[in-house]
C-alpha positions as CSV (number, residue, x, y, z in Angstrom):
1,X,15.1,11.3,8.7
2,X,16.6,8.5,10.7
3,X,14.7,5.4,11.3
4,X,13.5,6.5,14.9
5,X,12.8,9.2,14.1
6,X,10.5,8.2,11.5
7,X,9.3,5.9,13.8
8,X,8.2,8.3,16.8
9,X,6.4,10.1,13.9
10,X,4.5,7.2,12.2
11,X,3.3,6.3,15.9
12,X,2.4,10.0,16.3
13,X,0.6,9.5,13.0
14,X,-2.1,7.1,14.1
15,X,-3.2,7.9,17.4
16,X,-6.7,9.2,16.0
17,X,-7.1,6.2,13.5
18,X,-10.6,5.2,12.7
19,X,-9.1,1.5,11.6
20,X,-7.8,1.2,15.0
21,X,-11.1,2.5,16.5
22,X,-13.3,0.1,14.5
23,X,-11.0,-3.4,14.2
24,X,-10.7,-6.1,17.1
25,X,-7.1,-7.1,17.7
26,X,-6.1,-10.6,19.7
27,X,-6.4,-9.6,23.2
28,X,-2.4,-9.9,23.5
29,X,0.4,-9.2,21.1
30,X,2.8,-12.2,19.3
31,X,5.9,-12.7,21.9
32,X,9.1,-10.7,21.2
33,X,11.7,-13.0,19.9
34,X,14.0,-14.7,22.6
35,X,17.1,-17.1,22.8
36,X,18.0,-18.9,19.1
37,X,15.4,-20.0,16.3
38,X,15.6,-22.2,13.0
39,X,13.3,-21.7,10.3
40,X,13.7,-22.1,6.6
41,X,12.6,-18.6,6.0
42,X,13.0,-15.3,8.3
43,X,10.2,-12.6,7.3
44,X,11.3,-9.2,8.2
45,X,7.6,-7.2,8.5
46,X,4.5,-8.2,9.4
47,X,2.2,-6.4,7.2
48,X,0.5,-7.1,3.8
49,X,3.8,-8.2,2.0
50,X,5.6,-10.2,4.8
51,X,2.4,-12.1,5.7
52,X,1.9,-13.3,1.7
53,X,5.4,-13.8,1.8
54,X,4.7,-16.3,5.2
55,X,1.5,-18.0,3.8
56,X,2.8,-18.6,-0.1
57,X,5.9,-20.2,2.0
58,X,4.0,-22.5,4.2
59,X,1.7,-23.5,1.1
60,X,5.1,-24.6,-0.1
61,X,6.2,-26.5,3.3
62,X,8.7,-24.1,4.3
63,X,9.1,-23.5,7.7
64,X,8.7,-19.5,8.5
65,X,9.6,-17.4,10.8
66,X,7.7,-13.8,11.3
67,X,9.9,-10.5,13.0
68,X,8.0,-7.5,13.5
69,X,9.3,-4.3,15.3
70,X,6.0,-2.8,16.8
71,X,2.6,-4.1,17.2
72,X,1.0,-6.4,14.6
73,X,0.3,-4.2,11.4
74,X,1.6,-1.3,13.0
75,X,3.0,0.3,9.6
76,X,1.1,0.7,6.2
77,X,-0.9,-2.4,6.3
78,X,-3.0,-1.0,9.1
79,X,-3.4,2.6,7.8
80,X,-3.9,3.1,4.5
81,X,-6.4,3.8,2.0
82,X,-7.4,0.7,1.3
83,X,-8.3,0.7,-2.5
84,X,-7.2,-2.8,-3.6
85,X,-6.2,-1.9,-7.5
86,X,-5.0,-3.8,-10.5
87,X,-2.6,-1.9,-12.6
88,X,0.6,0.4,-11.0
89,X,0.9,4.1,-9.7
90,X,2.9,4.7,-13.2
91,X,1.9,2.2,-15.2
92,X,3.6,3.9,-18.9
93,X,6.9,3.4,-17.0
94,X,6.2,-0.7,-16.6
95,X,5.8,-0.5,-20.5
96,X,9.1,1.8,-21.6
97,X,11.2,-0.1,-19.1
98,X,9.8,-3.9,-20.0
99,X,8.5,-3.8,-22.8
100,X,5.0,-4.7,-24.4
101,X,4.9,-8.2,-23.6
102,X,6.6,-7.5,-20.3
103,X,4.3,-4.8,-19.5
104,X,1.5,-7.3,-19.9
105,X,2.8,-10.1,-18.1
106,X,3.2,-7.2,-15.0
107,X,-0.4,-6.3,-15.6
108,X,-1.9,-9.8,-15.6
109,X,0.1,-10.4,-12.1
110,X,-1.4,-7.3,-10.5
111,X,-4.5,-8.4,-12.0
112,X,-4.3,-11.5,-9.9
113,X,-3.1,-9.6,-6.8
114,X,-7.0,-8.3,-6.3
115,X,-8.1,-11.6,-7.1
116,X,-5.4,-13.2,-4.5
117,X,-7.2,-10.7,-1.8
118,X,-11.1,-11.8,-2.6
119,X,-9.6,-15.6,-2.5
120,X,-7.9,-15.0,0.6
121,X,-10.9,-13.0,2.3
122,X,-13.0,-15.9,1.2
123,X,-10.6,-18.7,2.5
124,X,-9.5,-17.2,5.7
125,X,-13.0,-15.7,6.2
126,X,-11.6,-12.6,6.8
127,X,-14.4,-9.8,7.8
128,X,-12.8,-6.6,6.5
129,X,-15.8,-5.1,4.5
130,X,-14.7,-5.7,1.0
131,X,-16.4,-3.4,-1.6
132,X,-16.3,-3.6,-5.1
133,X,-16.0,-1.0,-7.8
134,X,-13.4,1.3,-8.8
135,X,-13.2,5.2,-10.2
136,X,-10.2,6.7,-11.5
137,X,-11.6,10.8,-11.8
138,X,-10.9,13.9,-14.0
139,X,-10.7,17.2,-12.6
140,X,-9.7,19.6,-15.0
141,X,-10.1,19.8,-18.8
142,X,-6.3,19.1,-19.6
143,X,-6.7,15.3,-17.5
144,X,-9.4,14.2,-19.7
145,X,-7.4,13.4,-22.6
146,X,-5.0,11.9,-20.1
147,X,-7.5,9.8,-18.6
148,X,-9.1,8.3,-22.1
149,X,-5.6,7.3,-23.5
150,X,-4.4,5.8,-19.9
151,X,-7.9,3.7,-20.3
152,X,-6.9,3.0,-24.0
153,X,-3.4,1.4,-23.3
154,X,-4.8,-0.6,-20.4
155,X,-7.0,-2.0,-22.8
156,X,-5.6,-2.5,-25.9
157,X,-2.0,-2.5,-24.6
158,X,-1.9,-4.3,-21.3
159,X,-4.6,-6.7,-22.0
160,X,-7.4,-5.3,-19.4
161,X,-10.7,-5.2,-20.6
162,X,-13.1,-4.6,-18.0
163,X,-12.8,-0.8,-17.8
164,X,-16.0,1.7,-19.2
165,X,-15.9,5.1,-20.0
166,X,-18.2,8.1,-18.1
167,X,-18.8,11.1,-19.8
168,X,-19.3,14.3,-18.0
169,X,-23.1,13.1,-17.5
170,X,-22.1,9.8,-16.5
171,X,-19.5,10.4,-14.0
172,X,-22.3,13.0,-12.0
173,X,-24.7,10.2,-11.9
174,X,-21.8,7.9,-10.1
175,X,-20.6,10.5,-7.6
176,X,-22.9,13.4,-6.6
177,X,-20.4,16.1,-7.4
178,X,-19.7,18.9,-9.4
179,X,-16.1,19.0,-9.8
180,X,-15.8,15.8,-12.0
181,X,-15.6,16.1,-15.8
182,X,-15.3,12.4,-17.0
183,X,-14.1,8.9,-15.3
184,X,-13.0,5.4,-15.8
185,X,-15.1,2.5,-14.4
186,X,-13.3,-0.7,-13.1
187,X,-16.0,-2.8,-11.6
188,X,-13.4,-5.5,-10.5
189,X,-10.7,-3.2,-8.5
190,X,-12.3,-2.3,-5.1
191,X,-11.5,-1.5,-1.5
192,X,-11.6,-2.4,2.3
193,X,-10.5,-2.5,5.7
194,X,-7.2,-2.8,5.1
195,X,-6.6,-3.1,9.4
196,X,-8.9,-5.9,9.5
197,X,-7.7,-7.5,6.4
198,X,-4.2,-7.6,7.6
199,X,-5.5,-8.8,11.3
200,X,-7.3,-11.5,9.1
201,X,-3.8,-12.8,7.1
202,X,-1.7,-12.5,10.4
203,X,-4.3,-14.9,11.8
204,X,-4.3,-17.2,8.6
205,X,-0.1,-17.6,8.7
206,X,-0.9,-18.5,12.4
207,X,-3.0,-21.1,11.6
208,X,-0.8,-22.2,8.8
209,X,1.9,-22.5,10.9
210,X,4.2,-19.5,10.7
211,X,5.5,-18.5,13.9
212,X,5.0,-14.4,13.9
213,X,7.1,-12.5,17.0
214,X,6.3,-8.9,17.7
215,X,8.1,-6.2,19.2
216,X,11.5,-7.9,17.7
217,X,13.4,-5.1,15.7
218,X,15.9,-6.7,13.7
219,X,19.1,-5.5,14.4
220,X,21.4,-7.0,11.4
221,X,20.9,-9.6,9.0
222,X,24.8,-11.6,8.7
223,X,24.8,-12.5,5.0
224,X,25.6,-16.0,3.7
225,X,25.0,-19.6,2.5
226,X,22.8,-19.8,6.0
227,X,22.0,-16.2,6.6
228,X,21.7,-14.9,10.5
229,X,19.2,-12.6,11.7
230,X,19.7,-10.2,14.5
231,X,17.6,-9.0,17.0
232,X,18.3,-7.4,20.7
233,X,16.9,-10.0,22.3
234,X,17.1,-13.4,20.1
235,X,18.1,-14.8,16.6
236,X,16.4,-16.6,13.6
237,X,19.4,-18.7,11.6
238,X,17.6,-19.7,8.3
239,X,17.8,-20.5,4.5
240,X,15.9,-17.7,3.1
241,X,15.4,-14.0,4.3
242,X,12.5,-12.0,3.4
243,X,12.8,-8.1,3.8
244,X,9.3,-6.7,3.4
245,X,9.4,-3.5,6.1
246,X,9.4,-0.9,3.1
247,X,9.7,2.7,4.7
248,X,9.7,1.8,8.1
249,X,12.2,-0.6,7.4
250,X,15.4,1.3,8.7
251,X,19.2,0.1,8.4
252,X,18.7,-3.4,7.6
253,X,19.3,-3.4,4.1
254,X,22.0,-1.7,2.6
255,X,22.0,1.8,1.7
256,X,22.1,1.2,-2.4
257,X,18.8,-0.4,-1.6
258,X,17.0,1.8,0.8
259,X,17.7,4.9,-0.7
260,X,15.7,4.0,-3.7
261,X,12.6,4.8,-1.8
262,X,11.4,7.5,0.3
263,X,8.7,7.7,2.9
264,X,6.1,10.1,2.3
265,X,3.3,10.9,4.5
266,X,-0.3,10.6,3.4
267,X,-3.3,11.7,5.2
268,X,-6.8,10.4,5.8
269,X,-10.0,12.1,8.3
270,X,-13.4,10.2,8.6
271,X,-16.4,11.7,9.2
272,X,-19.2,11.0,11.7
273,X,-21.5,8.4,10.2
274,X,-24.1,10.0,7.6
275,X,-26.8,7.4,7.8
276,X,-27.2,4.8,5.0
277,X,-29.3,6.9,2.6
278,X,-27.5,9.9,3.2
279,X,-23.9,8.2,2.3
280,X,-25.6,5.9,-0.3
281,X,-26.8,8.8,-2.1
282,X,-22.7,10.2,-2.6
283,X,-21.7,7.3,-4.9
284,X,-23.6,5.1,-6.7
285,X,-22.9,1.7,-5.6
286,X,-19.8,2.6,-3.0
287,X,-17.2,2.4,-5.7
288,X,-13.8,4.3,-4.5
289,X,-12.8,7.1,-6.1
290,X,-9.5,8.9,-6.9
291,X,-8.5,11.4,-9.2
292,X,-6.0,11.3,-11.4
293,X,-3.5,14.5,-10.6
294,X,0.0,14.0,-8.9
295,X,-1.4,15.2,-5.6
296,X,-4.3,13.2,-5.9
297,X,-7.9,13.0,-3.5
298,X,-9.2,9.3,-2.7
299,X,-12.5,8.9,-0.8
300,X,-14.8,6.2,-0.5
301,X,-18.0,5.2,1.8
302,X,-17.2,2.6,5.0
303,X,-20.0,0.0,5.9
304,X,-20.6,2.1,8.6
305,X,-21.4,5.0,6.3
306,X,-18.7,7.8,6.6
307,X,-16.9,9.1,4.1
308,X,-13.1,8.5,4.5
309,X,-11.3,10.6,2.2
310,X,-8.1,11.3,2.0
311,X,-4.9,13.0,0.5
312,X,-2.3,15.8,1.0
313,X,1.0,14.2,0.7
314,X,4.2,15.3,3.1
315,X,7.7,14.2,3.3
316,X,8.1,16.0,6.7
317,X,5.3,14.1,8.8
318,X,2.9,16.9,9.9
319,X,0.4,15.6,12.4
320,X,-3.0,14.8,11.1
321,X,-4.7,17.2,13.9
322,X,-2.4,20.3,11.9
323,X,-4.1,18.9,8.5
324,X,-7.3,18.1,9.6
325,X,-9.2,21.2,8.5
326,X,-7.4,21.8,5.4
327,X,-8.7,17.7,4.1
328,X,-12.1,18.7,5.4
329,X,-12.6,21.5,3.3
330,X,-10.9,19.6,0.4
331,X,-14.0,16.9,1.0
332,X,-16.1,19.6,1.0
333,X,-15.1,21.3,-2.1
334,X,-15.9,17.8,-3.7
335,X,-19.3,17.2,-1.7
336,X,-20.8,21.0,-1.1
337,X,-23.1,18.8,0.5
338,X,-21.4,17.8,3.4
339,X,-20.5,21.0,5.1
340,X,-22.5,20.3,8.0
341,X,-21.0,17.2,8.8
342,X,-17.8,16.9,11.5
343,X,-14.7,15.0,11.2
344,X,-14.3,12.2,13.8
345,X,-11.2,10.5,12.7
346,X,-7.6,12.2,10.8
347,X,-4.4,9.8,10.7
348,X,-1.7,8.9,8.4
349,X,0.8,7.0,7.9
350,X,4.1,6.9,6.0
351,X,3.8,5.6,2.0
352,X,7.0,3.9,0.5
353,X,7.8,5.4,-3.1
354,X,10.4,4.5,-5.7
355,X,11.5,7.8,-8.0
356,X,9.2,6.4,-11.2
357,X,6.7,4.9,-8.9
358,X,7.6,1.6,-9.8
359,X,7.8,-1.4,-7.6
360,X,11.3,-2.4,-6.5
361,X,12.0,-6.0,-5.9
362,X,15.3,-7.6,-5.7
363,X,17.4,-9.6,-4.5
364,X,20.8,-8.8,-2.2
365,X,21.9,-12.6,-2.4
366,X,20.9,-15.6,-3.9
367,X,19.6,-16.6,-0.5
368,X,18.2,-12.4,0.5
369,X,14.5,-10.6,-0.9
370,X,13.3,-7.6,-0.4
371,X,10.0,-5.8,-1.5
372,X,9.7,-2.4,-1.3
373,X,8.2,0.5,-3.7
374,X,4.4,-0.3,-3.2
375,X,4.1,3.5,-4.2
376,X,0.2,3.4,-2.8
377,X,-0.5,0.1,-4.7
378,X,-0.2,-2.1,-2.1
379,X,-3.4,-3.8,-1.0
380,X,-3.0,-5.6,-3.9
381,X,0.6,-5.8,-5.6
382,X,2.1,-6.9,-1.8
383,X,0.1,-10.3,-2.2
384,X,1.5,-10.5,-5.6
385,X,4.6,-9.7,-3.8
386,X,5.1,-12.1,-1.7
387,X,3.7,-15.0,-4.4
388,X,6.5,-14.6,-6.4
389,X,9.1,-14.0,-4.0
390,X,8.0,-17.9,-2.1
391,X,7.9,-19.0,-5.8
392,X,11.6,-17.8,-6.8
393,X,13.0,-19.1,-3.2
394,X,11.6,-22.2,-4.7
395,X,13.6,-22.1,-7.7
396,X,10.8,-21.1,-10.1
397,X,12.0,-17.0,-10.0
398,X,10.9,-15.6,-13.9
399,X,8.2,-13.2,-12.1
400,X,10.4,-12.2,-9.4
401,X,12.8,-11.5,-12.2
402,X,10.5,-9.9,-14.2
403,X,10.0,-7.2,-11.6
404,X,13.4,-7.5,-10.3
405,X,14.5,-6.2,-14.3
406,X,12.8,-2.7,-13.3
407,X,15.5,-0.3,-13.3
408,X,15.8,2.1,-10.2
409,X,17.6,5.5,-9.1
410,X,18.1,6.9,-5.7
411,X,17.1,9.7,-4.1
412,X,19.7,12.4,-4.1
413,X,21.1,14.1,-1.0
414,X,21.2,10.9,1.6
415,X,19.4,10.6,4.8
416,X,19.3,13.9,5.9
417,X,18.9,16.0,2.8
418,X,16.2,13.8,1.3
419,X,13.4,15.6,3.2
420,X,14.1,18.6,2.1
421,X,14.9,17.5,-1.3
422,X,11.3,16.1,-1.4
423,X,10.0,18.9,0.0
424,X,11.3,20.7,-3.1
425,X,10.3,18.4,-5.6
426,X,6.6,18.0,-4.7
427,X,6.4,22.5,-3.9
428,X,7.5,22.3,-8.0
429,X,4.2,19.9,-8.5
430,X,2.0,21.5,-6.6
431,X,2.9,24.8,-8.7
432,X,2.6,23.0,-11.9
433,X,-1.2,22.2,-11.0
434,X,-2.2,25.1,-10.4
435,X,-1.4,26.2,-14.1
């Protein structure tokens, strides 16, 4: 899938999005990027990761420069899920490839990613409905085992101590639903608005003085002791470069890099509201839910009292209105109780995922960052992200390199076999769950 291609299907993607129906953008976009720029540091992205990266670098006096190719938080940021998590998609794969001690540095960082969000909500005053609480879900009676000895290792292992086990009887009295045999309770992870949060950091690097230009797609970056960045209409000569587009990203790093993720498509539809009691009475307390198979479901209540719930992964892009029923009756074969209730809202977006669901940060110079890999982490890990990228251009780089020593392979069969490749790979899942 080339990158405009991807592009003309991430914009066909969210043109039913409830975040875009229910946020308040400025009333005009950033300019687009014209005639010559300096700036100690040139952020390629705008979303959740390129706007840390901005604000950890103006904390540090760093002048910063902000290129994104679309509309403010037009990718990810603005679509996704919004469950703001400690921990990693894969999180066994942080301890074989790290270590112990490794694995629980990594763990305390994400750790502070959520806490970096409720600081930065609370600083910036963001208004993007944060909710707290947190449940990771069995479905069948092979994943219970699973899910007891994941909550084991993240608390004897990895240093986490906050989770609580629910029995069968437990879990029912959390989430009014019959299909759920046991869960894990993590009353610090939560979720949001992720639209509105990211409106609320693109206006917090304003106001710390980052310079943000939209509509600027970055054309090339020309490598060196003062690297040059490219775009049709202007160019940013700087110190540092920041690459933080992850799937949408396209040709601008080199193909050893990009290759090592893969965009995948993920799906969400929210309903019309229910009415306080009606949605209060679905989970106690409005945690957010998710189980723990490889194509998983992830639903939560909004302040506005739907239930946005979403899954059914893709590599090929299928429009949300072709999806739409099949998620409904998906929500309805976890609520029974909401088969009355119509669908308002179905979007998607495009997730970036490494092979082992690992983060992938790096560096192509001494001078050049990327961040990539969130693998449908990123509310959290891309404030994390950005932290220790602004801390290594600042000479102090052992958490970028402990993330950076994460090993990575890349997906086989280039740009245009990869869809079909994936296509592949997740039919053989899907088969394996049914058994």
């Amino acid at each position: 899938m080339t990158a405009d291609t991807l592009d003309q299907r991430a914009d066909a993607l969210a043109r039913n999005s409830y975040y875009e129906a229910t946020a308040t953008r400025p009333p005009a976009d950033d300019p687009t990027l014209e005639g010559i720029h300096e700036a100690d540091v040139c952020v390629i992205g705008a979303g959740f990761a390129g706007l840390s990266v901005a604000l950890e670098c103006r904390a540090r006096g760093l002048s910063v420069i902000v290129l994104d190719a679309h509309r403010p938080r037009w990718g990810a940021s603005g679509r996704n899920g919004g469950q703001t998590l400690a921990g990693f998609a894969k999180d066994e794969i942080i301890e074989q490839q790290l270590g112990l001690e490794g694995a629980r540095a990594a763990w305390a960082m994400s750790i502070e990613g959520v806490a970096l969000v409720r600081e930065r909500i609370e600083r910036y005053g963001i208004d993007c409905d944060f909710t707290q609480g947190y449940l990771t879900v069995a479905t069948k009676p092979k994943r219970v085992p699973d899910l007891r000895a994941w909550m084991d290792a993240v608390s004897s292992r990895w240093g986490y101590e906050h989770l609580s086990w629910l029995d069968t009887d437990a879990i029912h009295a959390r989430v009014a639903s019959p299909r759920y045999l046991a869960g894990v309770y993590d009353p610090f992870s939560g979720h949001l608005h992720p639209l509105k949060y990211c409106l609320g950091l693109a206006q917090a690097a304003r106001r710390e003085g980052a310079s943000l230009f939209a509509h600027s797609p970055v054309l090339k970056v020309v490598r060196g002791t003062r690297p040059v960045v490219h775009t049709a209409t202007g160019e940013v000569r700087c110190r540092f470069v920041a690459a933080c587009g992850n799937a949408t990203l396209g040709d601008v790093l080199p193909s050893v890099v990009a290759s090592r993720i893969a965009p995948i498509a993920s799906y969400i539809v929210a309903t019309e509201p229910l009415g306080k009691a009606r949605a209060d009475a679905l989970i106690a307390g409005r945690a957010a839910v998710c189980d723990n198979n490889f194509f998983l479901d992830y639903f939560r209540v909004s302040a506005d009292h739907r239930v946005l719930f979403g899954g059914r992964a893709s590599s090929t892009g299928a429009s949300p209105g072709q999806l739409t029923e099949e998620i409904r009756q998906r929500m309805v074969s976890v609520f029974p109780q909401l088969s009355d209730v119509r669908v308002e809202f179905a979007w998607g977006g495009f997730v970036d995922v490494t092979r082992n669901r690992a983060p992938d940060f790096g560096a192509i110079d001494p001078n050049y960052y990327y961040v990539q890999g969130f693998s449908g982490h990123g509310v959290a890990l891309t404030g994390i992200a950005g932290r220790v990228v602004a801390q290594a251009m600042a000479g102090e780089s052992a958490a970028f390199d402990l993330f950076a020593a994460l090993r990575h392979k890349r997906f086989p069969g280039g740009p245009a076999l990869r869809g079909p490749a994936l296509e592949l790979g997740m039919l053989y899942h899907r088969i394996r769950e049914l058994l």
